[in-house]
Every structure is written in structure tokens, then in C-alpha cells.
N, C-alpha and C positions, 0 to 999 in steps of 0.2 A: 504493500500500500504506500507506503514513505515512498519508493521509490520511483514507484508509477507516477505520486502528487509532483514529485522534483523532477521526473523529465519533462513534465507541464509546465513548472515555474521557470526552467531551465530556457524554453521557446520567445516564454513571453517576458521575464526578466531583463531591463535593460537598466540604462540614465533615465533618469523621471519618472519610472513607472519599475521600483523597487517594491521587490515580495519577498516576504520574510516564512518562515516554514518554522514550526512548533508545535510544542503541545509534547502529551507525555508519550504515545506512540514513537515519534521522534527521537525520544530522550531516551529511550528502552530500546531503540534502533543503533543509536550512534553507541550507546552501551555496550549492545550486543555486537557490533562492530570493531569495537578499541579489545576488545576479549579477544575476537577471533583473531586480531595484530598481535595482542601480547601473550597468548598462549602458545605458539610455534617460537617466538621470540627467547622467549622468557625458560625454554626447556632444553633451548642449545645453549645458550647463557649457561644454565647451571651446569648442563651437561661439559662446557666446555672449562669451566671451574674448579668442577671434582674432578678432572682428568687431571687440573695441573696442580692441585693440591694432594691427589694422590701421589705424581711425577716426583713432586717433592722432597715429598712424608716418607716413601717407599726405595726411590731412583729403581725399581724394576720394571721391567715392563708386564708380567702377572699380578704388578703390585696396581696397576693402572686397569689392566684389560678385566681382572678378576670380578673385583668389585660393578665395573659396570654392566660386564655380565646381568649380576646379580640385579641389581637397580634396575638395568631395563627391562629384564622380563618380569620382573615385578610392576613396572609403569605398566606394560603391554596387558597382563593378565588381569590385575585391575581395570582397566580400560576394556576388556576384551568382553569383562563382566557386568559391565557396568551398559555396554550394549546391548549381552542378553537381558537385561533384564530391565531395559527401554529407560534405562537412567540418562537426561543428555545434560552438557556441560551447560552448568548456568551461572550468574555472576560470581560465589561464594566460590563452586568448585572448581574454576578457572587455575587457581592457585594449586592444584592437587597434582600435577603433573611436577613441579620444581619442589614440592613439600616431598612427596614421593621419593623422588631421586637425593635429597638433601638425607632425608629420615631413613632409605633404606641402603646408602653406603656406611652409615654411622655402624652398624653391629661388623660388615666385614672389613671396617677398618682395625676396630678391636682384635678382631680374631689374626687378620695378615701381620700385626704388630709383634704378639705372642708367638704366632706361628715363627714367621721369620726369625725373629731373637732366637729362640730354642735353635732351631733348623741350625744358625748360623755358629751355635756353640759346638755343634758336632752330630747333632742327633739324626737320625733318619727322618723322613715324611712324615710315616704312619706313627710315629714315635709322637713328632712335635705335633699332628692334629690331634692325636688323643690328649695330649698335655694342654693344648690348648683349649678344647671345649673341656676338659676338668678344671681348666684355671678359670675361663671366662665368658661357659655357656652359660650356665645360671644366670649371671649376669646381663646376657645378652638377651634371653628369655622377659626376666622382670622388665626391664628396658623397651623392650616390643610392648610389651602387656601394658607398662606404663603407660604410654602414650598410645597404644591402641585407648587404653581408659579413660585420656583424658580428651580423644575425639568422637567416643561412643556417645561422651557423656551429650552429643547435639544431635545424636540418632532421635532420641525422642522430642525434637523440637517442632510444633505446630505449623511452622515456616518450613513449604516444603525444600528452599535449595539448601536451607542450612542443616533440615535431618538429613540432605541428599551428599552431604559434604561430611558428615559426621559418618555415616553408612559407608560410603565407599573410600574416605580416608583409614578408616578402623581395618576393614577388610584389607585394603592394602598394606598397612603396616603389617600385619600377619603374613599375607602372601609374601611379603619379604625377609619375615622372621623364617615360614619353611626352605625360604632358596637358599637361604643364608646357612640353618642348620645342615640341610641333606645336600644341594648341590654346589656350593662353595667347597667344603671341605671333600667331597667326591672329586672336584677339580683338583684337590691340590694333590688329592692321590695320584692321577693320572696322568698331572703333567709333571714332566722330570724339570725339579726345580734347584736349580745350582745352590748350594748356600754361599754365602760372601764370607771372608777372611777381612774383619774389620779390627784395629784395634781399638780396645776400649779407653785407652787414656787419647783418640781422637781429638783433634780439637772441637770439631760439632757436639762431640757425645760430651764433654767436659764442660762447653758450655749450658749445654741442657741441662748436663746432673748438677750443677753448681745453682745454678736458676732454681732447680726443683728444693735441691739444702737448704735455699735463702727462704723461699717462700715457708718451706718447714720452720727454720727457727724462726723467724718471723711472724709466723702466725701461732706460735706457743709460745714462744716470750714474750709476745704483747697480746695476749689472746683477751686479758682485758680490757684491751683498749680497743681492738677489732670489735669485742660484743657491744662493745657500748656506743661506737659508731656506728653499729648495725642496728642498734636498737635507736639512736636519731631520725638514723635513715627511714626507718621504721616508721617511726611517729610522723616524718614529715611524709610520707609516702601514705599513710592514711589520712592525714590531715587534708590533703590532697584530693585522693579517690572521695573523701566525703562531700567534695565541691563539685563530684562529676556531673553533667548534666545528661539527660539522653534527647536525642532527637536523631532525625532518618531524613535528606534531602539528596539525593540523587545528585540534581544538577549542582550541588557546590563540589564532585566530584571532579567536572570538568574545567581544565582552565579559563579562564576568561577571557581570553583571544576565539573560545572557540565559537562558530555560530552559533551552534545550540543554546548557549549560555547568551550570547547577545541578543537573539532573536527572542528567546524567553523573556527576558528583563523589559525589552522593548515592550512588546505586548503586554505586558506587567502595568508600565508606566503609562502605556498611552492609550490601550486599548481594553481595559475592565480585569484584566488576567488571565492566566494562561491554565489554571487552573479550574475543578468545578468538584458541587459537590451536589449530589441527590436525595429529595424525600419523595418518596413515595405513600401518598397517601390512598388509601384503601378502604372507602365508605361501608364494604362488607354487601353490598347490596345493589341493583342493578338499579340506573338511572338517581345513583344517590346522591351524585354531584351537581343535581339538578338542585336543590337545597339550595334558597339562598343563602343562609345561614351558614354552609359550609362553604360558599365562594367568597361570603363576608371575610369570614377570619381568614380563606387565603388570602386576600386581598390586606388584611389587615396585619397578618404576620409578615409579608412581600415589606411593608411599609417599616415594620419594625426592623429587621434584618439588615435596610439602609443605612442604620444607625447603629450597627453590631460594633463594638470599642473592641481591639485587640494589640496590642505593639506591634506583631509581625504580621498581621494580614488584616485586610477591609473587605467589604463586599461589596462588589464592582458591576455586577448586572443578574436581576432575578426575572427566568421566566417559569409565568405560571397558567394555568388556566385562569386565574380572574385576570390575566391583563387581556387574553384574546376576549374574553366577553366583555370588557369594556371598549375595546375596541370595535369590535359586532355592531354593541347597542348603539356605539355613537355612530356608527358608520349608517346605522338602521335610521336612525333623528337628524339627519340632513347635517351631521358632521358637527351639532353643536357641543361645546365645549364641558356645559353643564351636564349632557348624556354620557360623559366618560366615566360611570357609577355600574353599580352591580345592580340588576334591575329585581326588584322586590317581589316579584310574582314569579313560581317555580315553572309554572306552566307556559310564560315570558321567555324565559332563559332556556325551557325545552324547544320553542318555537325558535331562538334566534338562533341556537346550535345548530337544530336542524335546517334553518336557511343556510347558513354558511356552509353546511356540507354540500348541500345540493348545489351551491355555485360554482362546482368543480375543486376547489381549494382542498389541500388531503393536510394543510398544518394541526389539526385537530387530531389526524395519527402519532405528530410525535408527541403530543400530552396528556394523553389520556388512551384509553382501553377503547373496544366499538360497544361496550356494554354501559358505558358511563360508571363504570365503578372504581377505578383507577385513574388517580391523576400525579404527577412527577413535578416536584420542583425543580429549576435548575438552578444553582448560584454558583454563577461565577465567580473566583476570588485568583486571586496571584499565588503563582508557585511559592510554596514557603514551604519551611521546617512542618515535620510530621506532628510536634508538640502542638503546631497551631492550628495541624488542621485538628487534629485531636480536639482539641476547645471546643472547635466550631462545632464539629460532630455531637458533642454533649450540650453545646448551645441549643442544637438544632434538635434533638431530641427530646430534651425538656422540657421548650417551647412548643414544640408542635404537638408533643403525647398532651401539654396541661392544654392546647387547645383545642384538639377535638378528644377530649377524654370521653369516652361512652359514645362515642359519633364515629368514629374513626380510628384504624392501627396505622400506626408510622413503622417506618423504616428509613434510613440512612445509608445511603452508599453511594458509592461514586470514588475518584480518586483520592479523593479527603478522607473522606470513613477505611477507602480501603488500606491507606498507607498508616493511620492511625492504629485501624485493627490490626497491623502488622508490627510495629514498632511496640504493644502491650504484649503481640504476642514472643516479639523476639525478647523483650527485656525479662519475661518471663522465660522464658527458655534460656539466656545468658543465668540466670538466678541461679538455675535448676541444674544446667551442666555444671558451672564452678562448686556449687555444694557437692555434687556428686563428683565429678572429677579429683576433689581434695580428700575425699572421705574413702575412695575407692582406693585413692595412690598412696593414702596412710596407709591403711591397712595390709597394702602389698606389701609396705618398707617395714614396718613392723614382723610381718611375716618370712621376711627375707632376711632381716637381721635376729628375727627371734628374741627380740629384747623390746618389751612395750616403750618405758622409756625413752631410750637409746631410738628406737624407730621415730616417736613423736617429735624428737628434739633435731631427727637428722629432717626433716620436714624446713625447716628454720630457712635454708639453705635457699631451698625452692621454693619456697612463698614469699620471699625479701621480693627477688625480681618482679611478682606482679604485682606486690604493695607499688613496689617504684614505678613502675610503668600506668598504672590507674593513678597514680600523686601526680605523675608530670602532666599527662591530661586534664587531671580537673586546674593544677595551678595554671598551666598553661590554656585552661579555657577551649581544648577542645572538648567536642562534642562526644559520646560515646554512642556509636550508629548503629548499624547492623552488620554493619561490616569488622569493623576494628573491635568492636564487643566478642571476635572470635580472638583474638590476640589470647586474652587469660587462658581460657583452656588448652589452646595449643601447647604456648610457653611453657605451663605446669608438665604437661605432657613429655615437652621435648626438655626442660630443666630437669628433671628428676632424673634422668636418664645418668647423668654426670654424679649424681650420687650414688647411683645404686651401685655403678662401675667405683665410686670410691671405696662406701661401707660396706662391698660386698669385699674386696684386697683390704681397706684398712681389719676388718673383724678377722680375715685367718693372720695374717702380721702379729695383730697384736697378741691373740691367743698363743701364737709361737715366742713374743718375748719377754709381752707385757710390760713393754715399753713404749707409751703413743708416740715421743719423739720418732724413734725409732719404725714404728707399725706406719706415721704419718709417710717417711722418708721412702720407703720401701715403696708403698702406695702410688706416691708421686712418682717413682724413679720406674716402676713398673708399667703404670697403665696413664699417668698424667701425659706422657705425650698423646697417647690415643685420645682421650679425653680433650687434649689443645686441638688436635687436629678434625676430631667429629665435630665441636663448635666451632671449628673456622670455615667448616664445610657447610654446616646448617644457618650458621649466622650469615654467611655471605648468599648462599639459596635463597634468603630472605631478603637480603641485603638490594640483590639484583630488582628485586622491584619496585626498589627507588629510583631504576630509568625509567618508569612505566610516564606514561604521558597522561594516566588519570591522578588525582590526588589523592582515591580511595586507597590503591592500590604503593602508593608511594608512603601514605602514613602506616599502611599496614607491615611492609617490608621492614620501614625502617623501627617500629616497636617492638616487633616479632624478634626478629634481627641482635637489638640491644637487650632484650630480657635474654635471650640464650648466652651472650657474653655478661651479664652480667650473673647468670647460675654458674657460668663456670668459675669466675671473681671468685663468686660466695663459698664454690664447693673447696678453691683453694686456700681459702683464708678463713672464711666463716666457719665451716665445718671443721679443720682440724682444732682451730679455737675452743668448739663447744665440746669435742671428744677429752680434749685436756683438762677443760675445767669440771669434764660430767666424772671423769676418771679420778680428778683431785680433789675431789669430791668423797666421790667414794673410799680413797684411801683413806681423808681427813677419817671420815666418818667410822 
């Protein structure tokens, strides 16, 4: 339809005789558009990211090819399923193809790390995979699970793209946890893989393990001063999230160079707005619009509506069935001025309908039903924030159920009620995953480390980053949408990940010396490059779609993004802090 209207305006478009094209169609067009650009975009990006960060991480080239392996036919099979089963890609699950690919190199990077180390100390293949899933499948298991958990938690949300995002992101982290278990380590049987002759006083490995010591005694010798800046940070990061606002507007997504957004405003400013919203009134009975009594108070609510007060939206043009029978009667009374009134006789206003149909004219189809028992408001108002239209909705509700109470059922809809009913239902659905999402990923860390305490406390880690990321928004006055309202449960998802790989190496360390410096150090020197490298992977996955050319999609990369570097911050610092003080603890005690 868009684009049939644009090869018409396209003809007759010139100097002096400018056409401007809008409306919400439009804006769900050029949407669906900048998607179908940044979704092939945005999955060579990553894809060409984790190749040079694996190049790096590895210098193999199994260390490169392995892993992608694994990621792409995890992207393909997910995708493959999501076809059977008539799922298509919509605004929210756009992103699933570079989350995908970010989320499912994260476990075979762990494993080629381990692997390789061992391999390179002398050991056989079959030697170092079995050492390696004994060292760091468990891990890599809760890890999947974790973040499958914490994007299940949007499977049950009333907004279908967002359970559609939640549904087939959960299933693909799985499909990637099975490649990962069964045909990853089947590869590494089968292809003859050289081990390296490295030495370990290297200057690369010397700098790493020195970095890893520092951050060790440094976050136990000052583990009071890290908690209590974590617990600032804390305060200020909810202080923050309690100033969030919520609201849903599409169009401030796009920049403001672009037409849709100027053509929108235009018609905003000059022309009533670009927006509408609908009551449907429903007298329950055939010819009951006939009632003048009921054309009065439309007539009388149309008037009131004129005068609707809001900050972010006016009402800009109401059509109703009393203004066509005001125009009828006067047109019926030689056009005089005083006939522009609702005529007081039922059987008046059944005669003047029925004239006007018979004159050929069919404008009486778009307001009403052929049985006269249905009639439609329209109001026009300016594209605004979803909060607003929300009001209006409740305005219009109120007002029209307390005017025809016992006369008449209302209903509300149109793009105003619809975006409104959407924004209670996503804020609801945001509620429900993050409760579930925290409550779910405790209990796994709990059950992983086997210690209630010690599980509750390693949690600290992973809920810092979305304290801070919900503070910066609200101090910074963004909005919390439907879009970026997905950020919390991902992050938790993908932050957790970083601990379960620590507490799952710090708990066998320490039980072997019973020394946290020591359990910490081992930790770090072990699995902390895996752990630097999986968030350099995921954070920059994320990262990339801060070239996106929408702004939805540029706030969302770049929050996503900095919450996963900042779980890792926490897990190197915050975490071994709180293991010292939970341990020194216990000793005192």
C-alpha cells in the first residue's frame, strides 16, 4: 500500500505543488525497512568480529573455524525453526541473529581455552576433551541455562514479538549448548590438532598473569573499599531506576533528517495530527441512533473533547455522526446558519438520514453500521508518546461510558488505545520477566555452588550492572520503551554467565587450599582470560549496533553492551571482595 501511494506522489510531486506521505502505516513501513538493512548488516559485523577476536584469543586457525562452526548452525537451526513453525522476524527479534552468534561462541571459547592449555602441556586429544568438559562443562551447562532463563522469562509476555523473541532466543541458546556439548568436542576428536611448544615465562602470558595477580591482591586488600563503592554505586543506580519513566513512540526512533519524522511533525503542526483514536458506540439496538438524545450528547461530548488539556497532545479534528446530521438539517433549511443543530424529532432525523442516503452519497458507511446501531468517533490528535495516548484513552472512556450509561456500550480503539494497551501490557510483562528471570538464576547459582548463602551473595555481582544501567536512564531522562525495557533480562542472562565460570573454578581452588587469595588467583589465571574474551565478544555483538541508523536500536546496543562489561568489572573485583570478606567472616566467627 505505502508503496503503491509513493509511486503516485512520486508523478505528481514537484516545486509548488509538495506532498508529504505519513501516518502510522508509513512508520511501520520505513520500520520494517531499516530491519530488513540492518539484519544482513549487523550478522556479518558480528560475524566478522568473533573471527578476529577469536584470531587473536587462539592464533589457530581451528581456534577460528571451530567455534563458528558451532554459532552458525546454531543461527541456521534456530532460524530453520522458527520457519517451521510460521515465527517471522519482527522489530524485537531482529537483534536475534548477532545475540545468537555473540551468546553461542561464549561456551566454545571456554572449552578451546582449557582444551588447548592441557593439549599444549603434552597431553593427547581424547585426554584434554575429557579434562576439559570435567573442568568446565558444568559450567558451561548452568551458563546456557542461565541465560536461556533469563530470555524464557519474555516467552510468557502478552506482546506477541516480545514472547516471539523470548521463544526463539531460549531455544537457540540450547541448540547451541547441544552443538557445543556433542559436536564441538566430536571435532576436536577428529581433526588432528598440533599442540604448540609455548613458553610460559612469554612475555604475552607474563603480562596477563601479572594483570590477573594485581587485580587478585587488589580486590582483597581493598575488598572494603570495592564493597562500599559498590554499595554507592548501588544507591545511586537505584536512586536513578526510581526516576524511570515509561513511554512507547516509534517515531522518536528515527533521526530527524529523516522524512518520516519531518512529514509526521509537519502534519502534527499544520494539519490537526497524524494520529487518531476510536469510540465506538453501540446503542444495542437497531435504528437507536435515531434518538435524539443520543446524537445530543455526541454532539455534546465532540464539543467537550475540543477543550481536552494534556502537555503532550490536543485534539485536533472530531468526526462524528452529529456533525453529518447537522450538516443534512442545514443543508435540508436553505443552508441557514441557525439549522446547524441536532433536530429534536426522532422521526426528523430518521427522514433526513434516509434523504441523504438516497442522494447517492455512501459517507454514512464510514460512521455508522446499515442497521443504525453503531456509530464511530474519530479524533484526531498528533503523534505523541504512548503515556499520552494512554490518558486520552481513559479520558475517552470515562467520559463517554458516564454519558451514555444505561443507553449505550463504548469501546476505545484505534492507534491511541492500541499503543497504550501495548505499553501496560509490555510494562507488565518487563515486571514479570525480571522477577522471574532473578528468582530463577538465584536458585540455579545456589544450586551450582551448593551453598544458600554463598549463592545469594554471589548474585551481588550480576544485579550491580542492571541497578546501573536502569540509574543512568532515569538520571539521564531516558524513556524506558518497549524496546530497551528488554536490556534487564538479557544482561542478567548474559552477566551471570561470568560468575558461574568464576564460582564454579573459585569453589574447587579453594576447597583444594583454602586459601581465597590463592583459590581467587588460580580462578583468574585459569578461566579469567576466557571470561575477558567471551565479554569482549558479547559486548562488542552488542556494541555493533550503535552503527545502526535507528536510535532504538543504537540505545539498545550501547546499554546491553556496557552492562556485560560492567558484570565482568564486578565479577573481577566485586566478587573476589565479597568471597574474602564472606570467608573472614567465617573464620572470625
Amino acid at each position: 500500500l505505502v508503496r503503491a501511494v509513493q509511486s503516485v506522489i512520486d508523478r505528481f510531486d514537484r516545486d509548488g505543488f509538495s506532498i508529504r506521505l505519513a501516518g502510522s502505516p508509513v512508520i511501520l513501513d520505513d520500520l520494517k525497512r531499516s530491519m530488513e538493512t540492518n539484519l544482513p548488516r549487523f550478522t556479518i559485523i558480528s560475524l566478522c568480529t568473533i573471527s578476529l577476536l577469536l584470531a587473536l584469543m587462539f592464533r589457530r586457525l581451528s581456534g577460528v573455524l571451530l567455534p563458528l562452526a558451532v554459532v552458525i548452525l546454531s543461527l541456521l537451526s534456530t532460524l530453520g525453526l522458527m520457519g517451521h513453525l510460521g515465527m517471522s522476524i519482527k522489530l524485537p527479534t531482529q537483534i536475534l541473529p548477532s545475540f545468537l552468534l555473540a551468546v553461542g561462541v561464549g561456551a566454545s571459547v571456554h572449552i578451546l581455552a582449557i582444551f588447548y592449555r592441557y593439549l599444549d602441556q603434552g597431553n593427547g586429544s581424547r585426554e584434554s576433551i575429557a579434562f576439559t568438559l570435567g573442568h568446565s562443562g558444568l559450567a558451561i551447562v548452568m551458563t546456557s541455562l542461565t541465560t536461556a532463563a533469563g530470555l524464557a522469562s519474555f516467552a510468557g509476555s502478552p506482546v506477541a514479538p516480545i514472547s516471539d523473541l523470548g521463544f526463539a532466543a531460549t531455544i537457540g541458546v540450547l541448540i547451541a549448548l547441544i552443538f557445543t556439548l556433542v559436536m564441538l568436542p566430536a571435532l576436536l576428536a577428529l581433526i588432528r590438532i598440533k599442540s604448540v611448544t609455548r613458553s610460559p615465562r612469554s612475555a604475552r602470558g607474563t603480562v596477563i598473569d601479572r594483570l590477573f595477580t594485581w587485580v587478585t591482591d587488589f580486590s582483597i586488600d581493598r575488598s572494603g573499599g570495592v564493597l562500599a563503592l559498590s554499595v554507592l554505586l548501588t544507591v545511586a543506580g537505584i536512586s536513578g531506576a526510581a526516576m524511570v519513566q515509561f513511554g512507547h513512540n516509534p517515531l522518536e526512533w528515527f533521526p530527524d533528517d529523516e522524512p518520516i519524522y519531518q512529514n509526521t511533525m509537519f502534519i502534527d503542526q499544520q494539519l490537526k495530527g497524524a494520529g487518531v483514536a476510536e469510540v465506538v458506540v453501540d446503542t444495542g439496538r437497531e435504528n437507536g441512533l435515531y434518538e435524539p438524545a443520543v446524537m445530543k450528547e455526541l454532539d455534546r461530548l465532540a464539543t467537550e473533547l475540543y477543550g481536552y488539556q494534556d502537555p503532550d497532545l490536543f485534539v485536533g479534528k472530531i468526526f462524528s455522526l452529529s456533525d453529518m446530521l447537522k450538516e443534512i438539517n442545514q443543508a435540508l433549511n436553505n443552508n441557514q446558519s441557525e439549522a446547524y443543530a441536532i433536530p429534536k424529532d426522532r422521526e426528523l432525523i430518521a427522514q433526513e438520514f434516509l434523504l441523504f442516503e438516497n442522494s447517492g452519497s455512501d459517507d454514512l458507511e464510514d460512521v455508522v453500521d446499515s442497521r443504525f446501531q453503531k456509530t464511530r468517533v474519530t479524533v484526531k490528535v498528533p503523534w505523541a508518546d504512548t503515556i499520552a495516548y494512554a490518558r486520552l484513552t481513559a479520558y475517552l472512556e470515562t467520559h463517554f461510558n458516564a454519558a451514555f450509561e444505561g443507553v449505550a456500550s463504548i469501546q476505545v480503539t484505534g492507534l491511541a488505545a492500541l499503543f497504550g494497551r501495548i505499553l501496560r501490557a509490555s510494562i507488565q510483562s518487563m515486571q514479570q520477566s525480571y522477577v522471574i528471570a532473578a528468582l530463577v538464576i538465584t536458585l540455579m547459582m545456589i544450586l551450582l555452588i551448593g551453598d544458600l548463602r554463598i549463592g545469594l551473595v554471589s548474585m551481588m555481582p550480576n544485579l550491580l550492572p542492571i541497578v546501573l544501567v536502569m540509574g543512568y536512564l532515569g538520571w539521564a531522562g531516558i524513556q524506558l520503551d518497549m524496546f530497551n525495557m528488554l536490556v534487564g533480562s538479557i544482561a542478567l542472562g548474559l552477566a551471570v554467565d561470568d560468575t558461574v565460570h568464576f564460582m564454579h573454578n573459585y569453589r574447587r581452588y579453594y576447597h583444594l587450599s583454602g586459601d581465597v587469595r590463592q583459590a581467587v588467583r588460580e580462578t583468574l589465571l585459569s578461566t579469567g582470560r576466557a571470561m575477558a574474551v567471551t565479554t569482549m565478544v558479547l559486548a562488542t555483538g552488542f556494541y555493533t549496533y550503535t552503527l545502526a541508523d535507528m536510535n532504538n536500536l543504537i540505545l539498545f546496543g550501547a546499554l546491553t553492551g556496557s552492562a556485560i562489561v560492567i558484570a565482568l568489572v564486578a565479577n573481577f573485583l566485586l566478587a573476589p571482595a565479597l568471597m574474602h570478606q564472606l570467608h573472614k567472616r567465617r573464620i572470625t566467627a
